[in-house]
C-alpha positions in Angstrom: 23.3 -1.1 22.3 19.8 -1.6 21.9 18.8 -1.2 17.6 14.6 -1.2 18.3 12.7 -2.5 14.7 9.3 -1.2 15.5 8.2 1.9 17.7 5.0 1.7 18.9 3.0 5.1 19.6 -0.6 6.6 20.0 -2.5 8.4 17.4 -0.1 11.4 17.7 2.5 9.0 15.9 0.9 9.1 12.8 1.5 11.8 10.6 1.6 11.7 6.4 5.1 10.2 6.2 6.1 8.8 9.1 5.3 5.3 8.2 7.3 6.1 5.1 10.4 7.3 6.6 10.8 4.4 9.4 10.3 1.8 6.4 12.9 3.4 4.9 15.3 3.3 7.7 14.7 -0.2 8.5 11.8 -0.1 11.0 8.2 -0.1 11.7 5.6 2.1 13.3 3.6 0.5 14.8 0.9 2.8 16.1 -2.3 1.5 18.5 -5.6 2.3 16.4 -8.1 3.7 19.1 -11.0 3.4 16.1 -10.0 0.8 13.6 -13.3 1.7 12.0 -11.7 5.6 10.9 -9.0 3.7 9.9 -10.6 1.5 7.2 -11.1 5.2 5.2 -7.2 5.5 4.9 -6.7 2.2 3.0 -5.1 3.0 0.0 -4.9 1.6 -3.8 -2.4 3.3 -6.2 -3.5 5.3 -9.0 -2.8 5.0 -13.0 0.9 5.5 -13.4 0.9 8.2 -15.7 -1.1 10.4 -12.7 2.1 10.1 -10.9 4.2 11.7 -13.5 4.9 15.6 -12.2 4.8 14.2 -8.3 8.1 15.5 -6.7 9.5 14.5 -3.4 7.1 15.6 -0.8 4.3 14.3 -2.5 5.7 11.1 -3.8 6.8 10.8 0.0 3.1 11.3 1.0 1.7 8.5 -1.3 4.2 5.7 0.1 3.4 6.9 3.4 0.0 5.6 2.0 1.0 2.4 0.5 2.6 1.5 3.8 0.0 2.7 6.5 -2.7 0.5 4.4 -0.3 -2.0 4.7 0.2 -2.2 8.1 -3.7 -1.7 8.8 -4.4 -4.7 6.8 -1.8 -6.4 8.8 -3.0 -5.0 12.5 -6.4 -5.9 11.5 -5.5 -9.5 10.8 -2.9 -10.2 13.6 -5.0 -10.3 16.6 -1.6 -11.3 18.7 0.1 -7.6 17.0 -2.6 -5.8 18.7 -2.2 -7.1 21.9 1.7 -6.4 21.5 0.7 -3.2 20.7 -1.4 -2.6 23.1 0.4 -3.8 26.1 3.6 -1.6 24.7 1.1 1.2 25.1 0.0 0.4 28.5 3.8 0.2 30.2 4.6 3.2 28.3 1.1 5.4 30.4 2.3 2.7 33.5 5.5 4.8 33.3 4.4 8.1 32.8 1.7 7.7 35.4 4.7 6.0 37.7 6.9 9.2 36.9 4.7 11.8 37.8 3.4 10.2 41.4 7.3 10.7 41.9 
C-alpha cells in the first residue's frame, strides 16, 4: 500500500483550496513554481480578527488555503534541495507521459 505525503503538480494543481484541503488530510502539495516572481504577490498575512467575523465555510476555506500556500512558498523559496525534488518529480512525470504516447 503505498500512503504518498506530498503530491507534486504543475501550475494546474493550484487552485484556492487545494493547499488547504491536503493539509487537512495529512499531506502536502507541493506544486513546481514556473515564475516564483508571480508567486511572491500571493504571500499572505492575516487580517484583524474581528474582519473575519461573518466568514463562513467557503471563504474561511479560501483564507487557509492562503495561510498555507504562503507558507509553502516561503518554504520552496528557501529549500533549494525541495526544488530540485520538485522539479525532478515533475520531469519523470512528462518522461512518462512523453514515454506513453510514443507507445
Amino acid at each position: 500500500v503505498i500512503s504518498p505525503t506530498a503530491i507534486t503538480g504543475d501550475m494546474h494543481c493550484i487552485n484556492k483550496a487545494n493547499f488547504a484541503l491536503m493539509h487537512w488530510f495529512g499531506g502536502e502539495l507541493h506544486p513546481r513554481f514556473t515564475n516564483i516572481q508571480t508567486h511572491l504577490k500571493h504571500l499572505y498575512s492575516g487580517n484583524d480578527i474581528f474582519e473575519y467575523k461573518h466568514y463562513r465555510t467557503r471563504k474561511a476555506l479560501f483564507e487557509f488555503d492562503k495561510i498555507i500556500r504562503s507558507i509553502y512558498t516561503l518554504k520552496y523559496l528557501h529549500n533549494p534541495k525541495l526544488q530540485r525534488n520538485i522539479h525532478r518529480s515533475q520531469n519523470r512525470i512528462k518522461a512518462y507521459h512523453q514515454l506513453r504516447s510514443a507507445i
